[in-house]
N, C-alpha and C positions, 0 to 999 in steps of 0.2 A: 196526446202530448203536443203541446205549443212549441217553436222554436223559440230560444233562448240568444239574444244577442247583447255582446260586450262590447267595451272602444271597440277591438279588431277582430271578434269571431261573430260567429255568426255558431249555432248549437241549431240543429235539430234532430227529428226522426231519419233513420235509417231507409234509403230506395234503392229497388233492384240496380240502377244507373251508378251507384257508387264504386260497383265491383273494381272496375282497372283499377283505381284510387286506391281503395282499400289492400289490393293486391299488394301494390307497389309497396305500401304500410307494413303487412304483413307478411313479404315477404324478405325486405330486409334482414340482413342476418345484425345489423346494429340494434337496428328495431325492435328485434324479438330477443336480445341476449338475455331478458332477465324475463320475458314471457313466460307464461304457463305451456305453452306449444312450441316446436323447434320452429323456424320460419315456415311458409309455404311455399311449397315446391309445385305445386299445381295450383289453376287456379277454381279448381271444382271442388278445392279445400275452402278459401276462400268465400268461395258461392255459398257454401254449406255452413260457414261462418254466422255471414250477413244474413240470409235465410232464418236461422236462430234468431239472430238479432232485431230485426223485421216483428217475428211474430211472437218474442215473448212477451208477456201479457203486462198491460199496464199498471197491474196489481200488482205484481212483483219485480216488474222492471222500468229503469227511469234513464235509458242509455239514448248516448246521440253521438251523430256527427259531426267533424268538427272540421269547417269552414272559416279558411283566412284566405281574404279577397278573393273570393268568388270558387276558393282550387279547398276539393278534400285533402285535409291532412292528416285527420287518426280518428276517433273516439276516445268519448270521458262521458263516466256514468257509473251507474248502475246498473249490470246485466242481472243482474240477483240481489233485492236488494237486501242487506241493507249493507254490502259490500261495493266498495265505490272500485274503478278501474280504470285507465287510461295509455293511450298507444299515441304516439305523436311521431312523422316521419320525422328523421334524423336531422333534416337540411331545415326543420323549425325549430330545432331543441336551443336554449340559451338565452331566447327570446320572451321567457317571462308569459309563453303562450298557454304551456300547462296548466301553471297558477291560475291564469285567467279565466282556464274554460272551469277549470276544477271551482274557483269561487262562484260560478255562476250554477252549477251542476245542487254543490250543498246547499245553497240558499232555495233552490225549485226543490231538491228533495224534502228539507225539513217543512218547505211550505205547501207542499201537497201529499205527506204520507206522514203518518200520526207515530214516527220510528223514535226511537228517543237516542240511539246512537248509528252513526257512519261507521264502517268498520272496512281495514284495509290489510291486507295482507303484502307483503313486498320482500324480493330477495334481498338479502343484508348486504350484497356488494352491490344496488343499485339505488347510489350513495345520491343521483337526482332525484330519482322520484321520491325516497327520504324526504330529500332538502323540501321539495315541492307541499307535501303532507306537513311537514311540521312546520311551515311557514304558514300554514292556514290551517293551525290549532291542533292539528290533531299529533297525539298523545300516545309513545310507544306502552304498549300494554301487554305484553308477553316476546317470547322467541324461542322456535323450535329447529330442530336440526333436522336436516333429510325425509324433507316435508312432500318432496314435490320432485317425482322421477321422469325428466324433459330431455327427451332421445334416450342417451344413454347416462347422462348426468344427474346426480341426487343436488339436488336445492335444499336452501335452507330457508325459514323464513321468519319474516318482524311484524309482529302484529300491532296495529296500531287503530286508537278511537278517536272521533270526534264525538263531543255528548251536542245533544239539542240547547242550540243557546237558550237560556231564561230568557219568557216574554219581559217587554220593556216596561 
């Protein structure tokens, strides 16, 4: 997997050296309010995170690191694909930076894995990352209630597609 560069990000693969970064990412408790996992509270949580993320296989995963000026600030990708995801520390959110990694993220995936649709699961009060998905096409396609039990909290969730654009 090649890195991916926008006007202001910079996308790549995942290195042991990201961990404090990534910590700092996931252990937010703004960062993580609408995660699949409560924050990390250790950072050998963390480790075990990245570690995953490092070696799942290029066949079924297209996830990266996400680089503005030089500093980690989250991941956007594909850890399974053909499920897209994305984590952005808090002190970047507003900044149109999601969007950016996210359009660079779909366009590498439909151009190097034969998928015919992107597919996104998101909690229905996290009314950004919504915003973010439906600004670049993708299409609420179902919603289920008490999908998804994070600490002690039942989540609900919005299922949403993007289809493979038609060749030109």
């Amino acid at each position: 997997m090649t890195a991916l560069k926008t006007p202001r990000l910079r996308l790549r693969p995942a290195e042991p050296g990201d961990l404090p970064a990534l910590h700092e990412v996931l252990s937010d408790h703004q960062a993580m309010r609408f995660w699949s996992t409560p924050p990390h509270q250790h950072i050998e949580t963390t480790q075990a995170w990245l570690r995953d993320m490092i070696s799942a296989p290029p066949q079924t995963s297209h996830d990266f690191i996400v680089e503005h000026q030089g500093r980690v600030i989250g991941k956007a990708g594909c850890y399974q694909l053909p499920e897209i995801g994305f984590i952005l520390h808090p002190d970047y959110w507003g900044r149109g930076l999601a969007r950016e990694a996210l359009e660079a993220v779909v366009a590498s995936v439909f151009a190097n894995y034969p998928i015919p649709t992107i597919i996104a699961g998101v909690d229905p009060r996290n009314a950004g990352s919504l915003a973010v998905l439906t600004r670049l096409g993708f299409i609420e396609t179902g919603r289920a209630e008490r999908t998804l039990l994070v600490a002690d909290t039942w989540c609900d969730s919005v299922y949403l597609a993007l289809d493979r654009p038609p060749p030109p």
